[in-house]
C-alpha atoms as a printed R data frame, in Angstrom:
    type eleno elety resid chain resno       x       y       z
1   ATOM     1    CA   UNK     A     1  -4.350   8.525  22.793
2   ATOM     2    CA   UNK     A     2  -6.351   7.451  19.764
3   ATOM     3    CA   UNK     A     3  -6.923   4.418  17.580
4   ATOM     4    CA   UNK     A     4  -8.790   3.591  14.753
5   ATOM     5    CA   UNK     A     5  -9.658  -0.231  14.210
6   ATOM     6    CA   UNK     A     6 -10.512  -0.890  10.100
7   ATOM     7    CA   UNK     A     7 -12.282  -3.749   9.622
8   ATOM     8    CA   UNK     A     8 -15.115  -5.364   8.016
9   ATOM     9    CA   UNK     A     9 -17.008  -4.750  11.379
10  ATOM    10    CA   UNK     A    10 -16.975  -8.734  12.304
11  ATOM    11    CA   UNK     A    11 -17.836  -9.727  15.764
12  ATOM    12    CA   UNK     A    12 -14.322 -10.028  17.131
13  ATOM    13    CA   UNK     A    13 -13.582  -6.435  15.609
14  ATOM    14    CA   UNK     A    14 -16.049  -5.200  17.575
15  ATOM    15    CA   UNK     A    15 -14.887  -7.121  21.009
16  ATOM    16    CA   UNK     A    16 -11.582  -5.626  20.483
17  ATOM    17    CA   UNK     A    17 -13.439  -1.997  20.153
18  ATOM    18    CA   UNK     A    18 -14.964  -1.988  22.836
19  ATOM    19    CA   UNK     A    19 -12.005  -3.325  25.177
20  ATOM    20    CA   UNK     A    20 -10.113  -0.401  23.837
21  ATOM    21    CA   UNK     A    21 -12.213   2.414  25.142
22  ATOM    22    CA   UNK     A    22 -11.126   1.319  28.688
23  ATOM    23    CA   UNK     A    23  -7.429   2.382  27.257
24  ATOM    24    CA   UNK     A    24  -7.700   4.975  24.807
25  ATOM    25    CA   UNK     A    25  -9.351   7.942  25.079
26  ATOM    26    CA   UNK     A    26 -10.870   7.819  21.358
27  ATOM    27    CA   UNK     A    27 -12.189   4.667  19.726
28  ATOM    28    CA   UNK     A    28 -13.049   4.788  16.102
29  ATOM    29    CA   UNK     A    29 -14.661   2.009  14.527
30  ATOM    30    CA   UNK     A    30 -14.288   2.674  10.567
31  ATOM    31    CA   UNK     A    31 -14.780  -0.223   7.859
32  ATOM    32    CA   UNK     A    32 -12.357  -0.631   5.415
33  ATOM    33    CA   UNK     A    33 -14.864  -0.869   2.434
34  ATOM    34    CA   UNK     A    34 -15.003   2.852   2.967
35  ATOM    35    CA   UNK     A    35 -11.034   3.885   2.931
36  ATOM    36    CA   UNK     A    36  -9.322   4.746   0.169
37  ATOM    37    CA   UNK     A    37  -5.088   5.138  -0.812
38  ATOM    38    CA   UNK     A    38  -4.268   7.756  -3.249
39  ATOM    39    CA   UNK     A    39  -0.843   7.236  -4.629
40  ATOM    40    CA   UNK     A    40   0.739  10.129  -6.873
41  ATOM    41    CA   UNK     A    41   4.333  11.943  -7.496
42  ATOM    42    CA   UNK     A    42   4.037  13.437  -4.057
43  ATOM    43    CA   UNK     A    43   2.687  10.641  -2.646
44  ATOM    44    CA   UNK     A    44   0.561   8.423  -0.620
45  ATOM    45    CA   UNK     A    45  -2.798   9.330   1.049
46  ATOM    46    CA   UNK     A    46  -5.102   7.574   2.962
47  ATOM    47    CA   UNK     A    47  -8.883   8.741   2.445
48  ATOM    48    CA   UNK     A    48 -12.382   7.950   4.735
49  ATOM    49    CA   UNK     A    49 -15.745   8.119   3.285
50  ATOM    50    CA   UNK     A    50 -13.339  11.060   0.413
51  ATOM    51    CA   UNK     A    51 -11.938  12.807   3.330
52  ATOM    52    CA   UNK     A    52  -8.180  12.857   4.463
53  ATOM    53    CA   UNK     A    53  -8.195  10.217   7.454
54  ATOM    54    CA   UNK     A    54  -7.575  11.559  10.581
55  ATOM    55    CA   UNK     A    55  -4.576  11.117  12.659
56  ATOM    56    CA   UNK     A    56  -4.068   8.320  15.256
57  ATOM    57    CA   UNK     A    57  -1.908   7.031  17.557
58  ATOM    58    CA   UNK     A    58  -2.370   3.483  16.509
59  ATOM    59    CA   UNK     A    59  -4.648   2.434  13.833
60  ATOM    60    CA   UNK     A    60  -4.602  -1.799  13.901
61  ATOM    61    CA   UNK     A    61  -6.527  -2.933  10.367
62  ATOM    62    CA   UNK     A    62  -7.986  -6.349  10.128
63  ATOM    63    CA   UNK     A    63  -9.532  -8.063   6.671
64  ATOM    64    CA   UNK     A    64  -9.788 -11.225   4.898
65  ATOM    65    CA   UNK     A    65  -7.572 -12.135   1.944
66  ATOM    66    CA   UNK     A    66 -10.075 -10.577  -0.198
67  ATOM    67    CA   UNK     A    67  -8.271  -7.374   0.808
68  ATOM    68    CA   UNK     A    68  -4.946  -7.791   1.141
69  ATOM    69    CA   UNK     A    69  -3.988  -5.521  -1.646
70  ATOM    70    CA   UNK     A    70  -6.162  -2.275  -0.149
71  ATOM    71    CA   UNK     A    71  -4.554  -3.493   3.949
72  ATOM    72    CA   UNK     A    72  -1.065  -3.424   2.240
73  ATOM    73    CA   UNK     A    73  -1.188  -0.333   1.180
74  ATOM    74    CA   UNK     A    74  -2.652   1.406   3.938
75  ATOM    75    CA   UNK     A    75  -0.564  -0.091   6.444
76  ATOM    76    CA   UNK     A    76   2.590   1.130   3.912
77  ATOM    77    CA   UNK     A    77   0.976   4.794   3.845
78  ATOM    78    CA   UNK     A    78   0.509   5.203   7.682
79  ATOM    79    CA   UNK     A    79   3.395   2.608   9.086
80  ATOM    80    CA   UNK     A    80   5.322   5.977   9.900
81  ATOM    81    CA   UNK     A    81   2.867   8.215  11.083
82  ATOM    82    CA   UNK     A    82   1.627   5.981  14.176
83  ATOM    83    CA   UNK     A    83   1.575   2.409  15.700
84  ATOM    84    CA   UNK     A    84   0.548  -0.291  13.712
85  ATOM    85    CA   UNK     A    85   0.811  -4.006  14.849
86  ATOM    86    CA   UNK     A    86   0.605  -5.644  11.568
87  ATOM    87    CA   UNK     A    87   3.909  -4.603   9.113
88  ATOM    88    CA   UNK     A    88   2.588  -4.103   5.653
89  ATOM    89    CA   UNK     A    89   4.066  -7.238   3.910
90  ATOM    90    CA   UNK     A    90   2.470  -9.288   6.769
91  ATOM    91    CA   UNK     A    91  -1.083  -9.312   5.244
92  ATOM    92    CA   UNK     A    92   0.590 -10.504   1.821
93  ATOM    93    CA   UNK     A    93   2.685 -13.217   3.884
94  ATOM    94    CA   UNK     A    94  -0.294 -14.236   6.169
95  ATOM    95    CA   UNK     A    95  -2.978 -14.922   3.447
96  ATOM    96    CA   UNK     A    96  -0.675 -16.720   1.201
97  ATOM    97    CA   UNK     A    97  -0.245 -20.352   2.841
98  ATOM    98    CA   UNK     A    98   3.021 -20.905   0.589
99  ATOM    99    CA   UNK     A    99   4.536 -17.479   1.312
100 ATOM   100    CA   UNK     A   100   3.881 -18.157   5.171
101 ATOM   101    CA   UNK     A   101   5.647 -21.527   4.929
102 ATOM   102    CA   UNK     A   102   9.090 -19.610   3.141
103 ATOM   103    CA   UNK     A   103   9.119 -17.017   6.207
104 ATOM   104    CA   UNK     A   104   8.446 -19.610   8.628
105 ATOM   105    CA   UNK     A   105  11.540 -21.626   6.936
106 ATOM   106    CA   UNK     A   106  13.617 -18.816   7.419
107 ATOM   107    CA   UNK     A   107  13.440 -18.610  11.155
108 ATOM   108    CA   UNK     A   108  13.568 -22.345  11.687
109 ATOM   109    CA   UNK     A   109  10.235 -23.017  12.470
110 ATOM   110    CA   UNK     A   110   9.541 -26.640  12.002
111 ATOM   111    CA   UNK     A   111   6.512 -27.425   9.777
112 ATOM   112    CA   UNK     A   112   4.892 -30.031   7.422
113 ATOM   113    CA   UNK     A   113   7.063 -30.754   4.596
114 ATOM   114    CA   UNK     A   114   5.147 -28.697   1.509
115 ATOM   115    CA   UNK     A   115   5.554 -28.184  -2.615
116 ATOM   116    CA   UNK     A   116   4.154 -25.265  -4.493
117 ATOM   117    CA   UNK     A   117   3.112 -26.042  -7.880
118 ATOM   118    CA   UNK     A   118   2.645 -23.562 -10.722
119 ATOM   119    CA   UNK     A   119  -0.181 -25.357 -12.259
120 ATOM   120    CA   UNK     A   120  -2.055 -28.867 -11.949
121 ATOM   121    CA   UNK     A   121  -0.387 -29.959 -14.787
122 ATOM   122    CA   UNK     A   122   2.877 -30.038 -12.556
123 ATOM   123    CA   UNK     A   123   1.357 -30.530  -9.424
124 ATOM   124    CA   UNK     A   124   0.374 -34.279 -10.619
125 ATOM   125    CA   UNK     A   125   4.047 -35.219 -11.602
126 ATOM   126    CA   UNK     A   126   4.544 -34.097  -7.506
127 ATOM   127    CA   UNK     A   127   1.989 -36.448  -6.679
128 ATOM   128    CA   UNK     A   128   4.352 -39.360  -8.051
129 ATOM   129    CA   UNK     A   129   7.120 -38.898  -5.065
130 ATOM   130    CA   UNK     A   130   4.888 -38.628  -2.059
131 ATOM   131    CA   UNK     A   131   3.533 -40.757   0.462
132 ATOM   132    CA   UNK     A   132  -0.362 -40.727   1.183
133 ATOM   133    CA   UNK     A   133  -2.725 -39.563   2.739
134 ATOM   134    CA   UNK     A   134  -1.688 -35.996   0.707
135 ATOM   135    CA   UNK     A   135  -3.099 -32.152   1.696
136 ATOM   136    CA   UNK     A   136  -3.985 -30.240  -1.138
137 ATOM   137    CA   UNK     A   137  -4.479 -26.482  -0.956
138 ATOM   138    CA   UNK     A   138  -5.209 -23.462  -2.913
139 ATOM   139    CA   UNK     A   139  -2.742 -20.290  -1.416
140 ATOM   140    CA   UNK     A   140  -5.479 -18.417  -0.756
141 ATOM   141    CA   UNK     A   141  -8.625 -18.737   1.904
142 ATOM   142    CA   UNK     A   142  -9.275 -19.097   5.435
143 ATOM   143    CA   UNK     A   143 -11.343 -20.407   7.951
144 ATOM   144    CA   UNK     A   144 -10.395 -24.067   6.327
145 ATOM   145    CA   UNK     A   145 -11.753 -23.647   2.849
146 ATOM   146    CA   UNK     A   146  -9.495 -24.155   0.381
147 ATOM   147    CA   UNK     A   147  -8.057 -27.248   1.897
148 ATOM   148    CA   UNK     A   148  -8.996 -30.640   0.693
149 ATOM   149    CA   UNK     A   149  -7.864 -33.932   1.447
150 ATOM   150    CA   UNK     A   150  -6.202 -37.022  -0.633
151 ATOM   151    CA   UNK     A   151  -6.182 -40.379   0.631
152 ATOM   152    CA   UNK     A   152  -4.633 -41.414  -2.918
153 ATOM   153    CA   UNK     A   153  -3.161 -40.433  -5.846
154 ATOM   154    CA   UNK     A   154  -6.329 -41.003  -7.550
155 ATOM   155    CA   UNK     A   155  -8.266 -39.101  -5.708
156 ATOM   156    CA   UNK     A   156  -5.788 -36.535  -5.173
157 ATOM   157    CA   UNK     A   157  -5.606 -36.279  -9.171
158 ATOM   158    CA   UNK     A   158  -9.297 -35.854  -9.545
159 ATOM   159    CA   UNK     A   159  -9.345 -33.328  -6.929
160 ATOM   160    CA   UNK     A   160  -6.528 -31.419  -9.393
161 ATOM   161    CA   UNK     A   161  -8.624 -31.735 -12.494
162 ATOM   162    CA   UNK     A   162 -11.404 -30.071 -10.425
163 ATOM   163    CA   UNK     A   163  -9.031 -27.188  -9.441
164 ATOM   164    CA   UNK     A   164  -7.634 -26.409 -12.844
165 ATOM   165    CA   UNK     A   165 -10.672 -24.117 -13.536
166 ATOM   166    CA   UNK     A   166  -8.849 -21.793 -11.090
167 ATOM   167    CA   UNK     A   167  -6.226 -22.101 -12.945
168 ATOM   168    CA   UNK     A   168  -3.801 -20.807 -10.019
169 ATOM   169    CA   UNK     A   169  -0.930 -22.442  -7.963
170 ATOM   170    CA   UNK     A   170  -1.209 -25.587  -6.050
171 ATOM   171    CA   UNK     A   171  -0.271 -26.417  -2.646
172 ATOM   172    CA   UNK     A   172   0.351 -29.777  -1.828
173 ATOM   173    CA   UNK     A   173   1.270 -30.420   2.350
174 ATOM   174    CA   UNK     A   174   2.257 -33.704   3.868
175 ATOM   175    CA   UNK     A   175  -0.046 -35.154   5.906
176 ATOM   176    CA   UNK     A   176   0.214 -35.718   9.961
177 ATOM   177    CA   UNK     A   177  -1.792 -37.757  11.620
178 ATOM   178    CA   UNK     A   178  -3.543 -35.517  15.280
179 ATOM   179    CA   UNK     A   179  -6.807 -37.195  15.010
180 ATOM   180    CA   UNK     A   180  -8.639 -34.566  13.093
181 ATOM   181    CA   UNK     A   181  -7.462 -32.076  15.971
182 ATOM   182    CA   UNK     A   182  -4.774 -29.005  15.515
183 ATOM   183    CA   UNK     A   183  -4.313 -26.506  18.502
184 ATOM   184    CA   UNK     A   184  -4.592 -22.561  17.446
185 ATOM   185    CA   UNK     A   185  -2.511 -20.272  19.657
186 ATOM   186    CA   UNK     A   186  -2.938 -16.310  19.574
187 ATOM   187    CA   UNK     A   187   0.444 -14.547  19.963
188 ATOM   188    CA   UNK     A   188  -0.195 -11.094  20.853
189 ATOM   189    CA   UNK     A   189   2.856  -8.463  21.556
190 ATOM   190    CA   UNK     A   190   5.713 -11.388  21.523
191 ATOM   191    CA   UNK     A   191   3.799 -13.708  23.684
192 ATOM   192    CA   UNK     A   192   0.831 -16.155  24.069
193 ATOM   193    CA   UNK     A   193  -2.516 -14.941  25.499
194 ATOM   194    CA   UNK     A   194  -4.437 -17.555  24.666
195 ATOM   195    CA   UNK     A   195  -4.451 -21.348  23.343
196 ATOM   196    CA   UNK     A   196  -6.726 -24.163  22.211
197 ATOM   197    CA   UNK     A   197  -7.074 -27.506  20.969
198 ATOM   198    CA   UNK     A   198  -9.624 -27.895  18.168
199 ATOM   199    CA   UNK     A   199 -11.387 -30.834  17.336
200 ATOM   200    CA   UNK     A   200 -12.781 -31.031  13.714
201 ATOM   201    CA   UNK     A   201 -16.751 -32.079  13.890
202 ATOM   202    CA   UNK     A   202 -18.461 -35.226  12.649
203 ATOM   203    CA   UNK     A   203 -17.030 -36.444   9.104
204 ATOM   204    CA   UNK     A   204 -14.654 -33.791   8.755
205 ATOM   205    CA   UNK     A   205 -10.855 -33.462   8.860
206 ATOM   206    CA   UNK     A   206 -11.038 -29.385   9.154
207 ATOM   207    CA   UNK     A   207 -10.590 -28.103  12.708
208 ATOM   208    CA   UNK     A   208 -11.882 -24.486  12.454
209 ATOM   209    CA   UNK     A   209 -14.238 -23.487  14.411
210 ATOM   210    CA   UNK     A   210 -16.126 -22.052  11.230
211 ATOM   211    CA   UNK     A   211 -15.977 -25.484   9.828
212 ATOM   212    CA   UNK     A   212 -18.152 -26.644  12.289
213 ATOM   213    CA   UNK     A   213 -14.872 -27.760  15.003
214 ATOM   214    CA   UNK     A   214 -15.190 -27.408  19.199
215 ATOM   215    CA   UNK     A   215 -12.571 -25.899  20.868
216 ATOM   216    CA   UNK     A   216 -11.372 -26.552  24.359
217 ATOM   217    CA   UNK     A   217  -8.637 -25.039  26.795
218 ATOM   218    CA   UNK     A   218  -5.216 -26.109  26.210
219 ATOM   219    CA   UNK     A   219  -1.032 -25.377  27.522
220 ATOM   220    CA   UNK     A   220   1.392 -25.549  25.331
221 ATOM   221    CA   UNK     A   221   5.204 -26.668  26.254
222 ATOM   222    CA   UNK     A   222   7.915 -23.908  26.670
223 ATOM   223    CA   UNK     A   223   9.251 -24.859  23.408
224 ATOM   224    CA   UNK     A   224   6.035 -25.035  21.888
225 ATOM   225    CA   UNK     A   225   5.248 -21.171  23.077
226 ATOM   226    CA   UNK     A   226   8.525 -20.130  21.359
227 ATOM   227    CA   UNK     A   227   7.557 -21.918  18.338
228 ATOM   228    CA   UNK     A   228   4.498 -19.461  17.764
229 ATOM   229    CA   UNK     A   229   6.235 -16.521  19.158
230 ATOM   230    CA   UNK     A   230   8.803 -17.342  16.204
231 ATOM   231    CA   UNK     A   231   6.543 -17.762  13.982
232 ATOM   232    CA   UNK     A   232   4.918 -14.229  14.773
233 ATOM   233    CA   UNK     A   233   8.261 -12.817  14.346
234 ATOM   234    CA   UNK     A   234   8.739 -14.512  10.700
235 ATOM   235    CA   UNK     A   235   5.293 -12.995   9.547
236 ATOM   236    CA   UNK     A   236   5.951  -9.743  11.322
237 ATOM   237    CA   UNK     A   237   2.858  -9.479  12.658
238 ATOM   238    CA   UNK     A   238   2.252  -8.098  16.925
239 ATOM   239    CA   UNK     A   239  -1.308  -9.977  17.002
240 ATOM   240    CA   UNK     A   240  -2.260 -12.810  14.733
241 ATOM   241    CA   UNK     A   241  -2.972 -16.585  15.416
242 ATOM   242    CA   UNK     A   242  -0.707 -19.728  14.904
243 ATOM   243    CA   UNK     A   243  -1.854 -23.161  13.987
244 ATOM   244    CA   UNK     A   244  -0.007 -26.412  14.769
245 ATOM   245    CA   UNK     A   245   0.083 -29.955  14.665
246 ATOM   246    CA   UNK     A   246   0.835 -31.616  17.994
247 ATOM   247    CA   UNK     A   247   2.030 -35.164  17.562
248 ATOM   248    CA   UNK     A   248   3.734 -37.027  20.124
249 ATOM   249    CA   UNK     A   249   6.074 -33.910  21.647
250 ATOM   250    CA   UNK     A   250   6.722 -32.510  18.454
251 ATOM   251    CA   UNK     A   251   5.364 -29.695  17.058
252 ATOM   252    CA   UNK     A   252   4.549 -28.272  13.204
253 ATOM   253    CA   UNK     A   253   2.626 -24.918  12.080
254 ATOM   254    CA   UNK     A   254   0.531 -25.290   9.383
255 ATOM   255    CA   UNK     A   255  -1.010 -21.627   8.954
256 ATOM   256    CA   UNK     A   256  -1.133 -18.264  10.242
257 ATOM   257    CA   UNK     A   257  -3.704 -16.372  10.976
258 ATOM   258    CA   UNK     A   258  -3.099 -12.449  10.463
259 ATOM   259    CA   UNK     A   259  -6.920 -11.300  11.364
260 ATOM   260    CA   UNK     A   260  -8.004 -14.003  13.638
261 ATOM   261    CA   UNK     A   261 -11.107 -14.061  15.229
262 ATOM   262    CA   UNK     A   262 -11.094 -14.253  18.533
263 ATOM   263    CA   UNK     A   263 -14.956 -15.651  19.669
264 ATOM   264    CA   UNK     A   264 -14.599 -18.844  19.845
265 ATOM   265    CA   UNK     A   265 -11.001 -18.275  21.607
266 ATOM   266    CA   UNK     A   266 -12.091 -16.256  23.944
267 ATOM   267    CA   UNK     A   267 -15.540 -19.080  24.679
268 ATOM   268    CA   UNK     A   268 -12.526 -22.157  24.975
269 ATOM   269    CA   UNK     A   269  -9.710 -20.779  27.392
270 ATOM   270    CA   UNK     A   270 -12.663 -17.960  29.658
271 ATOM   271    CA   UNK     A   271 -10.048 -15.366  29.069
272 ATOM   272    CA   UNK     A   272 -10.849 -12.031  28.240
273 ATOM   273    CA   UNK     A   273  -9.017 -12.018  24.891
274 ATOM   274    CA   UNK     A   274 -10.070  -8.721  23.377
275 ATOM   275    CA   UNK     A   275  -8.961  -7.331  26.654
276 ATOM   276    CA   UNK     A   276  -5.322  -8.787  26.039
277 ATOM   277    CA   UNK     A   277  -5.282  -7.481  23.000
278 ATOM   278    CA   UNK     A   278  -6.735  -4.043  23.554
279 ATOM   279    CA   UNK     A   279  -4.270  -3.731  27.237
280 ATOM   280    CA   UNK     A   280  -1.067  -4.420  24.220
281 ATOM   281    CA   UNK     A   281  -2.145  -2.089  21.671
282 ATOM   282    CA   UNK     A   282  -1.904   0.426  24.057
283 ATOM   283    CA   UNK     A   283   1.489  -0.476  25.697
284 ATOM   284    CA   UNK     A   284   2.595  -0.672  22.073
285 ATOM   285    CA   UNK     A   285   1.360   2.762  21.412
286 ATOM   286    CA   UNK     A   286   3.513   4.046  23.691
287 ATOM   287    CA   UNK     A   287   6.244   2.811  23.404
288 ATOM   288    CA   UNK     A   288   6.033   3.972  19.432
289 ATOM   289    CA   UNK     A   289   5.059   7.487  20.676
290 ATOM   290    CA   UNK     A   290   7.902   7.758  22.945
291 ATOM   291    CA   UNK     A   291  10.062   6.323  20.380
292 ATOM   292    CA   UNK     A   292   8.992   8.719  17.882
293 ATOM   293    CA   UNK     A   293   8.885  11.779  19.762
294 ATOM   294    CA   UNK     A   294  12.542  11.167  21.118
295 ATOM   295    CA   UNK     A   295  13.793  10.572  17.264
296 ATOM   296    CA   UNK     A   296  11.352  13.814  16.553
297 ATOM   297    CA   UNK     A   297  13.122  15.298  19.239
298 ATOM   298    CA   UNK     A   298  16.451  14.230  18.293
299 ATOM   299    CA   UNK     A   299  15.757  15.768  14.715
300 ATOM   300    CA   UNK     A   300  14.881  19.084  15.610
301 ATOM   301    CA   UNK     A   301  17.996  19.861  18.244
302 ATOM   302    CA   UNK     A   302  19.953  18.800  15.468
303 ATOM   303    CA   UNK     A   303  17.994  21.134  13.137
304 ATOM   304    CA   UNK     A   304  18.167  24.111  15.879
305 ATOM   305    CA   UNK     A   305  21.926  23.414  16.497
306 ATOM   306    CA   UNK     A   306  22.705  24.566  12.573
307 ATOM   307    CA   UNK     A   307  20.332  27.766  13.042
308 ATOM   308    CA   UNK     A   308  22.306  31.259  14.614
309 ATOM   309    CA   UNK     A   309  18.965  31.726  16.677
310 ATOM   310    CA   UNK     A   310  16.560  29.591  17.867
311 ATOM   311    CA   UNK     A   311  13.175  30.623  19.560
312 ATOM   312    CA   UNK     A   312  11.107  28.112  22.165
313 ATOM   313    CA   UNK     A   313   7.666  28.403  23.000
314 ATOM   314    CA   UNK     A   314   7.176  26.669  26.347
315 ATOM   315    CA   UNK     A   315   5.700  26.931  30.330
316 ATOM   316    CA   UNK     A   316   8.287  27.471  33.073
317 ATOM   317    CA   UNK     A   317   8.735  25.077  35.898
318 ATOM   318    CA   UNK     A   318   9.278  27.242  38.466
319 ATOM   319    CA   UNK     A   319   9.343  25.624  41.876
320 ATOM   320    CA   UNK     A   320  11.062  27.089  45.589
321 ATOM   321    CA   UNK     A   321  11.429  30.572  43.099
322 ATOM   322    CA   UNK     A   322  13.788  28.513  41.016
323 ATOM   323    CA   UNK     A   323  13.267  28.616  37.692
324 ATOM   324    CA   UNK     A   324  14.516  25.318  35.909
325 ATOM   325    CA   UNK     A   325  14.713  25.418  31.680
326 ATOM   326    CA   UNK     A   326  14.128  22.916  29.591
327 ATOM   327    CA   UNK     A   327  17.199  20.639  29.079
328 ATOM   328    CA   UNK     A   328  16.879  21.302  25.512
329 ATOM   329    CA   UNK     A   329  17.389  25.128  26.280
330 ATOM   330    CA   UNK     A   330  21.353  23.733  27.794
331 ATOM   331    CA   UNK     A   331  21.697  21.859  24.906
332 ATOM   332    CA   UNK     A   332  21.196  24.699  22.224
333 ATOM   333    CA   UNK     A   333  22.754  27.461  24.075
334 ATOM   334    CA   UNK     A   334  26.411  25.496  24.701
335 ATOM   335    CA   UNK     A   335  26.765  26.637  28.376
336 ATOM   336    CA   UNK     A   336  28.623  24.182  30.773
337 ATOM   337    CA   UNK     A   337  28.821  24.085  34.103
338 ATOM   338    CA   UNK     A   338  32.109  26.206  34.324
339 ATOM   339    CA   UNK     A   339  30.961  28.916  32.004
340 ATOM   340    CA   UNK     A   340  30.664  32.551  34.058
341 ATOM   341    CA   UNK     A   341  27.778  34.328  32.858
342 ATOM   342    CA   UNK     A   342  26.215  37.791  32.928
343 ATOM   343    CA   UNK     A   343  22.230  37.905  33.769
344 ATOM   344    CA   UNK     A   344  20.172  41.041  32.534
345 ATOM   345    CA   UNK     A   345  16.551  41.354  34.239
346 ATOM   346    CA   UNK     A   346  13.546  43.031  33.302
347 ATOM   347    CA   UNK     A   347   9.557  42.065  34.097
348 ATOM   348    CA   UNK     A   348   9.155  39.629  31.592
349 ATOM   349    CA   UNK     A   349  12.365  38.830  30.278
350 ATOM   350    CA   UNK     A   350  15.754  37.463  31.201
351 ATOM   351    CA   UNK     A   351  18.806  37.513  29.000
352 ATOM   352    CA   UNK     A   352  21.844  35.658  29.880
353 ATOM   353    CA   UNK     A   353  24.974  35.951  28.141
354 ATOM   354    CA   UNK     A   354  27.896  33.593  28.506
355 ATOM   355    CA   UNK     A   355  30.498  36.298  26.812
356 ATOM   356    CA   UNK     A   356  30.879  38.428  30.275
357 ATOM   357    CA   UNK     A   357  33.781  37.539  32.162
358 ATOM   358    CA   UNK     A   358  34.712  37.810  35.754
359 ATOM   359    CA   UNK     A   359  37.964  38.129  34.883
360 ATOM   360    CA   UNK     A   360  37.377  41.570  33.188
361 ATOM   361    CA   UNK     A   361  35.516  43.156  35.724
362 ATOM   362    CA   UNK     A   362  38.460  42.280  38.349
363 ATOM   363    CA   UNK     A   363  40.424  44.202  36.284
């Protein structure tokens, strides 16, 4: 089988790569700055480097928010043509913190209690009715930027008059006390390969490891597991990463994490991540091909079936001089088990008819 992984070529891209060739017998790296979707009256079509992308079996695409739009619609364009682990209205939901926290809503997953406002100008009448410390964030970004905290409505105000040149929505997040840790979880194929706790560094509320936070092995509770796997399922994503708030026993996601990376993951819990992820993609790949072929399958019997003739082009399995058809060869030609038949045999062909009749020859 083949896969294609389209990235920007990051680090954890290229872990995930290289895992794969131990599963698939074609890896092909291709960066996403070089694909292009055609979209006509006939149409959509996925282009490499101006040529027609080849086929895969899978083809798992990973990008930042700055490319959500281009993911989208090749993930739309191919979503039928092969396995992909990330649905197409996943890469909208996962790099758009509000968005995430409506799908997470819908499947019950518990979270921070959060307001979207259209501009600053309502976000400060917001700031009236809550308690503080406040999060404020912009919908957009990852690896922690684009989240700023209040300690006051003062400050919390000033930081809105310095995001009205963005002049975009506003998110404003209760805050939860962890200590300046939150705990990132990677949910890959429906369950939890890997998990850590994340400390933010020195003078900083941000856990991320980009932001400068440590990360260190962690287990999570049963319920705490379903929690992310739930959330995975909101997003509709097979692989992406899940970030909560741990307080007491209770749990809250804050984010998720669509194209995670996977380094300093993999450096915390001494699991071979990328090899997780690579060992599902393929599982996943098969199960889609098997799924596909049978509904392929399925298609053209049904096809056949309204034809007068139908012609196969296959090998015989011919074992103890028996030779054994196809099973879609019973299927198409009617016969049942109490059908007489008449047999006519030549080198290199057989014809058997189910009109002759025992019956007649008797008499």
């Amino acid at each position: 089988m083949k896969i294609a992984i389209i990235s920007l070529n990051s680090e954890s891209s290229k872990m995930i790569g290289e895992s794969c060739k131990k599963y698939f017998s074609q890896v092909d790296m291709i960066n996403l700055k070089e694909i292009e979707v055609h979209v006509d009256g006939n149409g959509i079509e996925v282009l490499h480097n101006g040529e027609k992308l080849k086929a895969y079996d899978c083809v798992y695409c990973r990008a930042s928010y700055k490319y959500v739009l281009l993911t989208r619609s090749l993930t739309s364009a191919l979503k039928d043509k092969c396995y992909m682990p990330l649905s197409a209205s996943s890469f909208t939901i996962g790099h758009d913190k509000f968005l995430t926290q409506l799908s997470l809503q819908k499947y019950n997953v518990d979270m921070p209690k959060t307001y979207l406002a259209g501009n600053t100008l309502n976000a400060k009448e917001i700031l009236k009715n809550i308690h503080y410390p406040a999060i404020i964030k912009i919908p957009s970004g990852t690896h922690g930027k684009g989240v700023m905290f209040a300690d006051s409505m003062q400050s919390a105000k000033s930081l809105l008059d310095t995001m009205d040149v963005f002049k975009q929505p506003v998110i404003i997040q209760e805050y939860i006390e962890t200590n300046a840790t939150d705990i990132r979880v990677l949910v890959v194929g429906g369950k939890v390969v890997g998990c850590m706790k994340r400390k933010a560094g020195k003078d900083e509320l941000r856990a991320n490891i980009h932001m400068g936070g440590t990360g260190k092995k962690h287990s999570l509770s049963d319920d705490a597991e379903k929690m992310a796997v739930r959330a995975s399922v909101a997003v509709k994503a097979d692989i992406c990463a899940i970030d909560l708030l741990e307080k007491g026993k209770d749990y809250k996601v804050i984010e998720v994490n669509v194209s995670p990376g996977i380094q300093g993951l993999t450096k915390a819990t001494g699991k071979d991540i990328a090899g997780e992820i690579a060992k599902t993609l393929f599982e996943k790949t098969k199960e889609w091909k098997n799924k596909h072929d049978n509904l392929h399958y399925k298609e053209m019997v049904k096809d056949m079936k309204n034809s007068e003739e139908k012609e196969i082009a296959t090998t015989l399995d011919i074992k103890a001089g028996i030779i054994k058809l196809p099973s879609i060869v019973t299927q198409l030609s009617g016969f049942g088990v109490e059908d007489n038949v008449h047999i006519k045999v030549k080198k290199g062909k057989i014809v058997v008819d189910k009109s002759f009749s025992l019956e007649k020859k008797n008499s």
